[in-house]
C-alpha positions as CSV (number, residue, x, y, z in Angstrom):
1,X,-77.4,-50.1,49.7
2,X,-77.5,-49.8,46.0
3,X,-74.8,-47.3,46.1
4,X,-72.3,-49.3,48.9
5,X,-72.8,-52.5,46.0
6,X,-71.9,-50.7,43.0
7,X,-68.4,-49.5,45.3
8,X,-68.1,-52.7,46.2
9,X,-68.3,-53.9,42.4
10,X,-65.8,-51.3,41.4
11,X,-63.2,-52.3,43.9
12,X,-63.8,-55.7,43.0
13,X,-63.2,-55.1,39.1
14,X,-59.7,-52.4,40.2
15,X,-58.8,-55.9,42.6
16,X,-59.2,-58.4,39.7
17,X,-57.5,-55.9,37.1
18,X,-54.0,-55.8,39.5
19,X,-54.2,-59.5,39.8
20,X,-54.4,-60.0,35.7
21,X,-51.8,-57.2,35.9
22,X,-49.2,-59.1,38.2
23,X,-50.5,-62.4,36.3
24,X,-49.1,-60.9,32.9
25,X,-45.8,-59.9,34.5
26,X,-45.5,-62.8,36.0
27,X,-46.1,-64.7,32.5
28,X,-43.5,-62.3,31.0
29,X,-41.1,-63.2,33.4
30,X,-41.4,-66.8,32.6
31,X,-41.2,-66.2,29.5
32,X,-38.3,-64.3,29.2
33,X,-35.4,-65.7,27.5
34,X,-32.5,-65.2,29.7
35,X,-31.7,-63.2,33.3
36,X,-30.3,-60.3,32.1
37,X,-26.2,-59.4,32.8
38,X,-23.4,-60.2,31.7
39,X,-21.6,-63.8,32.2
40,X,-18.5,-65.7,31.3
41,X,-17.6,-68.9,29.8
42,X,-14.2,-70.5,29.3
43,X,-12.8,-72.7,27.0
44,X,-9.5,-74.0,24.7
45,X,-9.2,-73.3,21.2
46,X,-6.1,-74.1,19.5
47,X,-3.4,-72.2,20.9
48,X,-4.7,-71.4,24.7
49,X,-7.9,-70.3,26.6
50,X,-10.5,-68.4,25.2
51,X,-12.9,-66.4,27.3
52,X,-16.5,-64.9,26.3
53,X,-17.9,-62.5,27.6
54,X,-21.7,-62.3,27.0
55,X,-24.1,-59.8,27.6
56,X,-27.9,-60.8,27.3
57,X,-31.3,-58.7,28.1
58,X,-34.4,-61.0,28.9
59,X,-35.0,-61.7,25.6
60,X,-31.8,-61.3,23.4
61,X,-28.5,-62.0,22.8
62,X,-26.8,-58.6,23.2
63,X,-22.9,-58.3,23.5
64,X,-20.4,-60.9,23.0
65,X,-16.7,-59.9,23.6
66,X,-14.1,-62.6,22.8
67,X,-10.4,-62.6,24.6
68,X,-8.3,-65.4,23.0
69,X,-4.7,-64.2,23.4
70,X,-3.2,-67.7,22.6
71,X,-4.9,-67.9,19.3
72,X,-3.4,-66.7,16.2
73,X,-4.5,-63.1,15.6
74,X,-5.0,-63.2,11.7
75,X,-7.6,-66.3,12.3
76,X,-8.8,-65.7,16.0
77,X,-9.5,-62.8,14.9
78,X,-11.6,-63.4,11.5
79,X,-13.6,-66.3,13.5
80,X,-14.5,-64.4,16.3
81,X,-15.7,-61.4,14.0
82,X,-18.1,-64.0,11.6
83,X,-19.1,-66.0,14.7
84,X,-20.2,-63.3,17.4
85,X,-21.9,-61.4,14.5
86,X,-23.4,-64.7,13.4
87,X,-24.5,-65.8,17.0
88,X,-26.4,-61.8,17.8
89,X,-27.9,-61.4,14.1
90,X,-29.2,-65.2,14.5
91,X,-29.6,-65.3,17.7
92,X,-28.5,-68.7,18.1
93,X,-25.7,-71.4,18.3
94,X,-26.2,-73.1,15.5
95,X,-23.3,-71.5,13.5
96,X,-21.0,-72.7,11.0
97,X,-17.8,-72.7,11.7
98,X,-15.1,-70.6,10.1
99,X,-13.4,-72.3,7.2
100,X,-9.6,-71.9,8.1
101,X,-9.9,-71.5,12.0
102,X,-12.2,-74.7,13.4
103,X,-10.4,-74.6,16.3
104,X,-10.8,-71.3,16.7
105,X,-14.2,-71.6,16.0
106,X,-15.2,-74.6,18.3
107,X,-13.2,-73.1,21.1
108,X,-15.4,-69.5,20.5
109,X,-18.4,-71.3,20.2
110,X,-17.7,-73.6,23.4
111,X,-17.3,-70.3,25.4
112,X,-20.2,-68.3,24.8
113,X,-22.4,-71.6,25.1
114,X,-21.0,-71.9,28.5
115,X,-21.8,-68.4,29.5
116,X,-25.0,-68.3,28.1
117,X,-25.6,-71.6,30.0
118,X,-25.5,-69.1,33.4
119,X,-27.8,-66.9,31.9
120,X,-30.8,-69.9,32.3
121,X,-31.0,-70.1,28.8
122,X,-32.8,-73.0,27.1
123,X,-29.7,-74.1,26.2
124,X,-31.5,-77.1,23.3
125,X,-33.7,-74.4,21.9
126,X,-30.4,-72.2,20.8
127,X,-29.2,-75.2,19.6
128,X,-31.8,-75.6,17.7
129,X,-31.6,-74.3,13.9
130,X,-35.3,-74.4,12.9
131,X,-35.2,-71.3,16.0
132,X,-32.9,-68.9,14.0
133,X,-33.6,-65.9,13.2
134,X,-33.8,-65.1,9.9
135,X,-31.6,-61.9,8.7
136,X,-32.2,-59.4,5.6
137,X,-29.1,-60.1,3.9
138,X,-27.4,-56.9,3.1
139,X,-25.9,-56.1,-0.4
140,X,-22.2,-54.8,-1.5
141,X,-22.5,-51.5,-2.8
142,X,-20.5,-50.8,-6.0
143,X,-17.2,-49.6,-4.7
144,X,-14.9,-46.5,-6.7
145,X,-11.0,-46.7,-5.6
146,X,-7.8,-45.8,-6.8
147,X,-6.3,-49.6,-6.0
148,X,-8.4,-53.0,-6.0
149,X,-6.3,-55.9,-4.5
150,X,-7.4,-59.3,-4.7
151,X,-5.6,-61.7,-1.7
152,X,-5.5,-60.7,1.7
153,X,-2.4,-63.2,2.1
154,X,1.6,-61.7,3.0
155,X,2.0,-60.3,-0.4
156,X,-1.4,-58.3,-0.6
157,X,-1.4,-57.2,2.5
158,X,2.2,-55.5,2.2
159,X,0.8,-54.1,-1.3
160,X,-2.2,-52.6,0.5
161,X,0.1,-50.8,3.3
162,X,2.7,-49.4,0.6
163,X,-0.3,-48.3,-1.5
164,X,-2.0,-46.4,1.3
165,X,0.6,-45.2,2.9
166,X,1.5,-43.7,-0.5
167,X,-2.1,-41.9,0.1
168,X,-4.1,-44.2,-2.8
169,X,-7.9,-45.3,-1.8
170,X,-7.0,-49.1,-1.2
171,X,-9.6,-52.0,-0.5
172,X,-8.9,-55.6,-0.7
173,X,-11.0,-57.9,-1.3
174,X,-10.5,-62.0,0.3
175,X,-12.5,-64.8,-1.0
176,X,-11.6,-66.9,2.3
177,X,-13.3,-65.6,5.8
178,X,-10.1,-65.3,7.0
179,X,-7.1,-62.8,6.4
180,X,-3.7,-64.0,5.8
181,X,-4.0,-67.3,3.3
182,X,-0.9,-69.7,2.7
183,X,1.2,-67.0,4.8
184,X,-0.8,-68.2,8.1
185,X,1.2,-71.6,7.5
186,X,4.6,-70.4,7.2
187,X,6.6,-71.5,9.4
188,X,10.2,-71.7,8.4
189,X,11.3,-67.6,8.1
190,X,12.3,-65.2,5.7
191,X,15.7,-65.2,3.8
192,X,17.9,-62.2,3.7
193,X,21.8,-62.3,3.0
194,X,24.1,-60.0,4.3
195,X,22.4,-58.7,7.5
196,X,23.5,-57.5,11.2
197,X,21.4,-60.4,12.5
198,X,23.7,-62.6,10.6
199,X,27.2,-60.6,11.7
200,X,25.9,-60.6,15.1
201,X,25.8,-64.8,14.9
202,X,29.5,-64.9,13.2
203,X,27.8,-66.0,9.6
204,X,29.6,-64.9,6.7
205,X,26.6,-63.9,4.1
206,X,26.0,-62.1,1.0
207,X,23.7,-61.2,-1.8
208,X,25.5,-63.3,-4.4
209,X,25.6,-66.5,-2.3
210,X,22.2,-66.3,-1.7
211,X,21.4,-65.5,-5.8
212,X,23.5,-68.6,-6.4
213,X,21.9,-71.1,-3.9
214,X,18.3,-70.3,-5.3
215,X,19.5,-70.8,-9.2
216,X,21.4,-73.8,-8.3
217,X,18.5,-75.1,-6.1
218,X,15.9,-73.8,-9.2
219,X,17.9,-76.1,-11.3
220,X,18.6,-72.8,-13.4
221,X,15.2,-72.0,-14.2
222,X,14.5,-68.9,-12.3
223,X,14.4,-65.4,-14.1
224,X,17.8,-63.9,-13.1
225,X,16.5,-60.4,-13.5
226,X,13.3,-61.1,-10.9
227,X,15.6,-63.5,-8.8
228,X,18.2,-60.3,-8.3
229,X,15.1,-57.8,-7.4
230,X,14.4,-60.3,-4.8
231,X,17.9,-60.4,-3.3
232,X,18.5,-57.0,-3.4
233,X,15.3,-55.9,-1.8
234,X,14.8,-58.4,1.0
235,X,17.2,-56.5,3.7
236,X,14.7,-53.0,2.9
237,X,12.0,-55.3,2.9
238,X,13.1,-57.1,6.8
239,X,13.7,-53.9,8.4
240,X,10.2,-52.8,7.6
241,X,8.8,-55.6,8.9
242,X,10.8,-55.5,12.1
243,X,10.2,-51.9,12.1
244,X,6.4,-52.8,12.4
245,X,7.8,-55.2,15.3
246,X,7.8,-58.6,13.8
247,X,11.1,-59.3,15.6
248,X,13.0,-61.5,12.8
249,X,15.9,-61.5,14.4
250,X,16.9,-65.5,14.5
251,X,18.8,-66.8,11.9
252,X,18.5,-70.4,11.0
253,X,19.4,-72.9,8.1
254,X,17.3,-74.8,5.4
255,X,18.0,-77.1,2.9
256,X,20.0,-76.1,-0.1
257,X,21.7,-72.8,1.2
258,X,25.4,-72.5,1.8
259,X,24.7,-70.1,4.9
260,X,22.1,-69.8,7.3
261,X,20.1,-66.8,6.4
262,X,16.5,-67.9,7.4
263,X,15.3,-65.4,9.9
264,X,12.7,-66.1,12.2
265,X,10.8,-65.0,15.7
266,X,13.6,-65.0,18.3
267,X,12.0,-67.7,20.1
268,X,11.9,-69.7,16.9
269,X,7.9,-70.0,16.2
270,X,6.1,-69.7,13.1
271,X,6.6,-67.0,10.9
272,X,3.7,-66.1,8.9
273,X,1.0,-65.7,11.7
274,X,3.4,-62.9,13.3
275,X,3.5,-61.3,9.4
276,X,-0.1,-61.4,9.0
277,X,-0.5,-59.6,12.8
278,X,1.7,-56.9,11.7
279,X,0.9,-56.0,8.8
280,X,-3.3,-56.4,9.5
281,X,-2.3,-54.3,12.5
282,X,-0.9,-51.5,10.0
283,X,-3.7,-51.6,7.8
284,X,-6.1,-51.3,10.8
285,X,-4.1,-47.8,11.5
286,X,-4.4,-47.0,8.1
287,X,-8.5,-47.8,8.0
288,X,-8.0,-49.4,4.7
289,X,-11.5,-51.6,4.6
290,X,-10.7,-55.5,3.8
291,X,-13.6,-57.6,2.5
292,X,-14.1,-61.0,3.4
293,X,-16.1,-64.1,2.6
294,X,-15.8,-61.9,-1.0
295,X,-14.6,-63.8,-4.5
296,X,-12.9,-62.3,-7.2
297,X,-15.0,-63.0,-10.3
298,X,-13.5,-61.4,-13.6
299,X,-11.1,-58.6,-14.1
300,X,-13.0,-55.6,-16.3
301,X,-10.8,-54.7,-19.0
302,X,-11.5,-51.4,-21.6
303,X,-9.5,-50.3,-24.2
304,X,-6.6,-52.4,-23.1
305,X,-6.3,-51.3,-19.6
306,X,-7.3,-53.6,-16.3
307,X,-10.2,-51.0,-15.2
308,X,-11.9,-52.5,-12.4
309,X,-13.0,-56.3,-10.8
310,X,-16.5,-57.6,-10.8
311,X,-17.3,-59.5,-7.6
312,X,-19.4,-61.4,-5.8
313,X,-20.2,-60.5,-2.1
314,X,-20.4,-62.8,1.1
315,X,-24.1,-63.0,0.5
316,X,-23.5,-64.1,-3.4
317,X,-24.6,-60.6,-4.7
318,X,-22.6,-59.7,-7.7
319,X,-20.9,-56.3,-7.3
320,X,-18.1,-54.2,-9.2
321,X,-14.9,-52.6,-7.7
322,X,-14.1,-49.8,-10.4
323,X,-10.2,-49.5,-9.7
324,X,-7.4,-47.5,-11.6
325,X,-5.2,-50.3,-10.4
326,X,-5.6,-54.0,-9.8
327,X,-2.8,-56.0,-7.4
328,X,-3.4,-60.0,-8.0
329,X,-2.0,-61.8,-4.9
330,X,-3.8,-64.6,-4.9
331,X,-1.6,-67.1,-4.2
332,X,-0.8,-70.8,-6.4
333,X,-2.6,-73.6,-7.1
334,X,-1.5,-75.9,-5.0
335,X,-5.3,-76.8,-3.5
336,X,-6.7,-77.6,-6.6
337,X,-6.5,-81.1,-7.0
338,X,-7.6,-80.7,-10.8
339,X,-5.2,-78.2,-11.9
340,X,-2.1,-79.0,-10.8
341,X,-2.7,-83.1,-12.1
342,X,-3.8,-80.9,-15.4
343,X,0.1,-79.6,-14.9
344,X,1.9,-82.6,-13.5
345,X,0.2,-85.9,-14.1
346,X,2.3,-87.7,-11.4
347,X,1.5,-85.4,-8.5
348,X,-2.3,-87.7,-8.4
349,X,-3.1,-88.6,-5.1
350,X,-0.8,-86.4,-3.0
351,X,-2.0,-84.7,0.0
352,X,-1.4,-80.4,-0.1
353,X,-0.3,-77.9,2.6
354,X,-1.9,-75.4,1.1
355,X,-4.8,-73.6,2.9
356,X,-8.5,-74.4,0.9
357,X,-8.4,-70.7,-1.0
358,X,-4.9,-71.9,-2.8
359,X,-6.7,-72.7,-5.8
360,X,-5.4,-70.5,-9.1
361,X,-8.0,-68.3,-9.3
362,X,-5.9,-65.0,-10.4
363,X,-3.7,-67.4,-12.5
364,X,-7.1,-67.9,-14.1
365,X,-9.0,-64.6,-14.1
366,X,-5.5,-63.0,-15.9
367,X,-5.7,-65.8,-18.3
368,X,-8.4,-64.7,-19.6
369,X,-7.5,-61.1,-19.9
370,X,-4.2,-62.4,-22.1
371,X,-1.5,-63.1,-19.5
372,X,1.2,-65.2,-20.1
373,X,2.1,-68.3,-18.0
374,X,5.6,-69.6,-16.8
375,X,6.5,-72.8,-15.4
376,X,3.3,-74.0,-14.8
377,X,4.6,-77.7,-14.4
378,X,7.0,-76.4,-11.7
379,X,5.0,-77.8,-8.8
380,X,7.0,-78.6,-5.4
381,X,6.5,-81.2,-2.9
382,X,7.7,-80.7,0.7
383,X,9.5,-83.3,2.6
384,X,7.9,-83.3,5.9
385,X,4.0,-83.2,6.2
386,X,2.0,-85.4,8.1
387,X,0.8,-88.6,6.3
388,X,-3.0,-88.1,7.3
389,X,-3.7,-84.6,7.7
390,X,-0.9,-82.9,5.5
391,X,0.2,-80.6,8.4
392,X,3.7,-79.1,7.4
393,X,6.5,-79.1,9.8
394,X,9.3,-76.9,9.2
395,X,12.5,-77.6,7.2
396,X,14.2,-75.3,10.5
397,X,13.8,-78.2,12.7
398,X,16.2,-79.6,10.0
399,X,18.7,-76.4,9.9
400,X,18.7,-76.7,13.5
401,X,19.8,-80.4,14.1
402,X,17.5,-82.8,13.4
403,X,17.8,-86.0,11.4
404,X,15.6,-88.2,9.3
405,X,15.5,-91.8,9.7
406,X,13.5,-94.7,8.3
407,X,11.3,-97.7,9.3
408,X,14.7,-99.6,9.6
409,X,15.8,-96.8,12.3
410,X,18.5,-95.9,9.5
411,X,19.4,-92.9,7.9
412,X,18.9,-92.5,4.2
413,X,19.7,-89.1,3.0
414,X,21.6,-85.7,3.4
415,X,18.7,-84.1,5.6
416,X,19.8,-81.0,4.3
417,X,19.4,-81.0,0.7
418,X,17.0,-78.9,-1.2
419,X,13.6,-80.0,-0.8
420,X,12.7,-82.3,-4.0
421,X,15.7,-84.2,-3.7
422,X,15.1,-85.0,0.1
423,X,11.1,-85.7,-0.6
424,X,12.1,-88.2,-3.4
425,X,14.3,-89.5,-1.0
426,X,11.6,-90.0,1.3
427,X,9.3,-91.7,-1.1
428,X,12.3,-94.2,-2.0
429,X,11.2,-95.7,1.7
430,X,8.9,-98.3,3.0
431,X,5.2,-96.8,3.3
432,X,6.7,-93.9,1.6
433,X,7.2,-92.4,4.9
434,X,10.3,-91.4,7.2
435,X,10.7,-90.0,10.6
436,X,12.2,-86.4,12.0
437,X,14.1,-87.0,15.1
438,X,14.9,-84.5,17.8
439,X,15.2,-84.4,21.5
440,X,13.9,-82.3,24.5
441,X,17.1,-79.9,23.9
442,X,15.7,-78.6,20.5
443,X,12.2,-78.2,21.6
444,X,13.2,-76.4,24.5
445,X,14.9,-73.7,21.6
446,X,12.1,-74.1,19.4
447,X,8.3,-73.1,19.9
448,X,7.6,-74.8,17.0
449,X,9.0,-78.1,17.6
450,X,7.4,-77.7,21.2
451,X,3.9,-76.6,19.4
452,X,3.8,-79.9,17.2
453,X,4.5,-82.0,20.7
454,X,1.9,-80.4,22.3
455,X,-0.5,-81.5,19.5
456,X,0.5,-84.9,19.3
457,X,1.7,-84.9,16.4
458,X,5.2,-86.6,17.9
459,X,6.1,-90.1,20.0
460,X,8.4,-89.6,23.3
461,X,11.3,-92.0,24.9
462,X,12.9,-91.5,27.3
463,X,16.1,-93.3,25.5
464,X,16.1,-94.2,21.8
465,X,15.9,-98.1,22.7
466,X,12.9,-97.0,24.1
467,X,11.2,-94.7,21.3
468,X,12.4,-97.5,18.5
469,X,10.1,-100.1,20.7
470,X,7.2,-97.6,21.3
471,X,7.6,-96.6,17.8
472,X,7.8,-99.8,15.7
473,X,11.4,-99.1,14.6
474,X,14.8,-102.0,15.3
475,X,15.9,-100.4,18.6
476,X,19.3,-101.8,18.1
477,X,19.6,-100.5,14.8
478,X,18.3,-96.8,15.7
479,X,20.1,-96.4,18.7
480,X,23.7,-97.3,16.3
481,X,22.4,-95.0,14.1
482,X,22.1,-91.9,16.6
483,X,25.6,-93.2,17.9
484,X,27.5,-92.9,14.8
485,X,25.7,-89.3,13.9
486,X,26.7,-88.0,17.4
487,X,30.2,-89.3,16.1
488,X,30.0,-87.5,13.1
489,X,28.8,-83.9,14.6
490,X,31.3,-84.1,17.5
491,X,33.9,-84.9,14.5
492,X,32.3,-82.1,12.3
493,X,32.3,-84.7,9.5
494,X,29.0,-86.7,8.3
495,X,31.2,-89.9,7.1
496,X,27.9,-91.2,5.5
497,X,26.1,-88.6,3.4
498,X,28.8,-85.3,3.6
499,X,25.8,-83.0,5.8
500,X,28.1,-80.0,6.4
501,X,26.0,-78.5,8.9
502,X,26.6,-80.2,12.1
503,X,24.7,-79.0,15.2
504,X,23.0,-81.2,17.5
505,X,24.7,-84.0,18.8
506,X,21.7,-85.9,20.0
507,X,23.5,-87.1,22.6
508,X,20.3,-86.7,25.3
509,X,17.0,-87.9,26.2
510,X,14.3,-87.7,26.2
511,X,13.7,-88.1,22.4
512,X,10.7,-87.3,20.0
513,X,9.9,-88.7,16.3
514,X,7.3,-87.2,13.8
515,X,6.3,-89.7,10.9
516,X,6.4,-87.6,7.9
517,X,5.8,-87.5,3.9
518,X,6.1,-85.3,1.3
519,X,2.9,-83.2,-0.1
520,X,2.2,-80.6,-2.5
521,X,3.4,-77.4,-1.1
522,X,4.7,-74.4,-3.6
523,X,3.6,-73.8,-7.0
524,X,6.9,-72.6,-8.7
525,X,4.2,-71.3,-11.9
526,X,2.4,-68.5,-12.3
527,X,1.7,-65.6,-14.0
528,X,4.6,-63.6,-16.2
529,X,5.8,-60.5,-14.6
530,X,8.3,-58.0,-15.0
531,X,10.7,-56.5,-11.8
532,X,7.7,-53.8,-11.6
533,X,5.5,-56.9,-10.8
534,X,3.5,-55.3,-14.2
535,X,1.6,-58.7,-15.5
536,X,2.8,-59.5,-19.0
537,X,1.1,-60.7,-22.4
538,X,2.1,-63.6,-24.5
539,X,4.0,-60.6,-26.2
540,X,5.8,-59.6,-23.8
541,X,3.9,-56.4,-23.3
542,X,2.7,-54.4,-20.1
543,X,-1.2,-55.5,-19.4
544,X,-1.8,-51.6,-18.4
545,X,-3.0,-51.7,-14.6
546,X,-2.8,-55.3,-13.9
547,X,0.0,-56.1,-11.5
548,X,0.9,-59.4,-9.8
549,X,3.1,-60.8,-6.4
550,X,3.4,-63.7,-4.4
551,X,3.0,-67.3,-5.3
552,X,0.3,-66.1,-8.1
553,X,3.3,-65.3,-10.0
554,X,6.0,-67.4,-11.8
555,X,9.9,-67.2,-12.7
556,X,11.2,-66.3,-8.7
557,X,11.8,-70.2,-7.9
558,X,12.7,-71.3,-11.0
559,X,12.6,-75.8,-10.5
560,X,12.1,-75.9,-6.8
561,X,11.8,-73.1,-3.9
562,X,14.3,-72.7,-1.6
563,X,13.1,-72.8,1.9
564,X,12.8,-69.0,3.0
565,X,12.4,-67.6,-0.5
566,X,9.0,-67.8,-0.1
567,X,8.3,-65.5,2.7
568,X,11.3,-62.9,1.2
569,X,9.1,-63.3,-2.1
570,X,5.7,-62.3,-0.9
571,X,7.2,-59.0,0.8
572,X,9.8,-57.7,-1.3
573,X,7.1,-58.3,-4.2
574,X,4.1,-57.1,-2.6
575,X,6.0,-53.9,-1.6
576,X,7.0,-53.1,-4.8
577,X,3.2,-53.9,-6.6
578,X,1.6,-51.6,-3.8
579,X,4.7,-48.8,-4.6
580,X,4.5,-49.1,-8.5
581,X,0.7,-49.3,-8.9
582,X,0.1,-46.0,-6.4
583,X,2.8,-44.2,-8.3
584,X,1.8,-45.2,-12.0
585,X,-2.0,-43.7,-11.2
586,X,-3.2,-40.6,-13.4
């Protein structure tokens, strides 16, 4: 009897231990996290859909994979790095966006939200900041290399691929956590004279029309000798890019040249985000390392040679890149509210286009290492922004028909004039504001034009009557204004203001109008340099292994940049810093 109770008790204890057993599992399985797989969210960032693809174990966030194809590559790509890494180390949603790319970021962050929302997460908890995990943060190691470059924008990126093609150590370091700075906002296209893009459209073209326009449009204050390495470089300089399949192969007008000789993506869209793609794309091939989120601090300088770059790292650990060369490629000042009133008093107040990293910092680190300055007051202001956000929208639309009118419904000025005389123009108006008009025609040539539509940023009419009335504007007078310029292109003569370049009638509807004012866009100033890009001292001497290119530089522009320079500026420069600094190693 004894003996049948103690087998009893035994299978009693083996019975109550499976049921605590399956009790715990099922406790573990209510307590897990998520149903493990993989799911997919959608959403819209700023140029199309994005899709996430998440992969979670019960308990953690494991995978995210992030397909935007309609985004920009340059900033899709830097917001979906930061964010997904942010989102797996944190394990949570409550990230920061990425400085540069918000819609990017919201449209990334909208799509893993909604696949995680599959996965039966507790969706408020991830939410939830106080619920983050808290990461070790990891230090930059020293770094040894034969070429530092500070600027991941058009100019230092094409330094970085001549340098490393030319077999130099290369690493580039980017205070912004994106790639590409002011170049991501180019829109217009890249200026070249002279080219079988040109020939193929029946333009007459050449170097020394093109030198001409930018002096005349500099007001003679360029540096002949830098403005003639620009000119004679820029047709090497497009077939390299097109080579690397940026396509530049329409050609377009601006303000202030004799001939068109803008060229830009065949279907007319913006310019710099296809730059920045190609060129990131080459240095991807070439595994030179870029980092990001990373600020330039001082340049190290011993015995009278640029030696090196101390730094501070994303996680504010300071850091030195020892370098036998140093490539500044910055960019202007032209987001620094402080220093360009400190350069032109009367520029208080004025909204930028600039992106937020424009803000002198390798005018200012060379400063300090004995670099001379040039035309630091040169500061230009573009005709058409947006009057509340400071959105540019490009002079082409101008080259390629469209004319400004004002509150009246009247036209005021030449539309094709170089920028400062067209932006003082504009100022001359009520509210200080004017409107770009174009028609369905143009947008349907344009992706541009049809980009800024799609974001709102113009009205529609059917008819002009119309658009005046929706718009505020005299119909009466607006539509006789659009009759007598449709007059004057079909009569190839502007009897008002003498615009030679006549090619949009405007005859048809449906019509658009974008309000617009000028803002700070280019700064002409920057550091000295020679047609080697060295960076000179108030002496006129070589600052041994400091070189310079792009809009950190002064002397190209002169008095005011012609539209187009700018882009032909950061690559035929950048080309030749990267090519100069590799080959003047020891």
């Amino acid at each position: 009897m004894k003996r049948a109770s103690s087998i009893a008790f035994v299978l009693l204890a083996i019975f109550m231990l499976i049921i605590a057993g399956c009790s715990n599992n099922s406790n573990t399985e209510e307590k897990a996290k998520y149903k493990a797989g993989t799911y997919e969210g959608v959403s819209t960032g700023h140029g199309g859909e994005i899709k996430a693809t998440v992969t979670v174990s019960k308990d953690k966030i494991e995978k995210i994979e992030i397909s935007a194809d309609g985004e920009t590559g340059s900033i899709s790509d830097g917001a979906t790095t930061q964010l997904t890494n942010d989102i797996i180390s944190s394990q949570s949603l409550a990230v920061d966006v990425v400085s540069g790319a918000s819609e990017s970021s919201n449209g990334i962050i909208e799509a893993v939200t909604k696949a995680l929302e599959k996965s039966g997460a507790d969706m408020k908890a991830l939410k939830d900041a106080a619920n983050k995990v808290i990461v070790e943060e990891q230090k930059q190691e020293d770094l040894d290399v034969d070429v530092a470059i500070v600027g991941a924008g058009g100019a230092g990126l094409a330094a970085a691929v001549k340098a490393s093609e030319a077999g130099k150590s290369v690493v580039i370091l980017e205070q912004m956590p994106i790639i590409g700075g002011n170049t991501n906002k180019a829109t217009g296209g890249m200026n070249v004279a002279g080219t079988k893009y040109q020939e193929a459209d029946g333009i007459k073209d050449d170097k020394q029309t093109w030198f001409d326009d930018t002096m005349k449009g500099g007001k003679n204050l360029n540096d002949p000798k830098l403005l003639q390495t620009l000119v004679d470089n820029a047709p090497d300089a497009l077939k390299w890019l097109n080579d690397m399949g940026a396509g530049l192969t329409k050609v377009t007008l601006s303000g202030g040249q004799t001939n068109p000789r803008i060229h830009q993506p065949a279907d007319g869209s913006p310019v710099g985000p296809v730059i920045v793609e190609v060129l990131s794309n080459k240095l991807k091939e070439l595994n030179t390392p870029i980092l990001l989120n990373t600020t330039a601090d001082n340049l190290i300088k011993k015995d009278g040679a640029i030696v090196g770059v101390k730094a501070t790292d994303k996680n504010r650990y300071s850091f030195t890149v020892n370098a036998k060369s140093v490539i500044l490629a910055t960019g202007g000042f032209g987001a620094n509210a402080e220093m360009v009133i400190k350069y032109n008093k009367d520029l208080k107040g004025f909204s930028t286009t600039n992106h937020a990293g424009a803000i002198g910092l390798g005018i200012v680190m060379a400063e300090k290492v004995g670099a001379d300055l040039v035309d630091m007051d040169q500061i230009q202001i573009h005709p058409t922004t947006d009057p509340e956000t400071g959105y540019l929208f490009t002079e082409g639309l101008r080259g390629d028909g469209a004319i400004l009118v004002n509150k009246e419904g009247k036209r005021f000025t030449n539309e094709l004039l170089t920028r400062d005389v067209v932006s003082k123009n504009i100022l001359a108006q009520a509210d200080k504001v004017a409107y770009l008009v174009v028609n369905q025609e143009m947008a349907d040539e344009n992706a541009s034009l049809a980009g800024y539509i799609k974001d709102g940023y113009a009205t529609k009419g059917e008819t002009i009557e119309a658009l005046g009335k929706t718009a505020g504007i005299d119909s009466s007078t607006f539509a006789s204004t659009l009759k007598n310029y449709t007059k004057y292109v079909k009569n190839k003569k502007d009897e008002e203001f003498d615009r030679v370049h006549l090619t949009q009638t405007l005859e048809q509807g449906p019509y658009y109008i974008i309000p617009v004012t000028p803002g700070i866009h280019h700064t002409m100033g920057g550091l000295k340099i020679d047609t080697k890009t060295h960076v000179l001292d108030k002496q006129g001497n070589i600052i041994k292994g400091l070189y310079a290119a792009g809009e950190v530089t002064g002397g190209v522009h002169g008095g005011n940049r012609i539209g187009g320079n700018a882009v032909a500026d950061i690559i035929v420069f950048g080309r030749i810093a990267g090519e100069t600094s590799a080959i003047e190693i020891k």
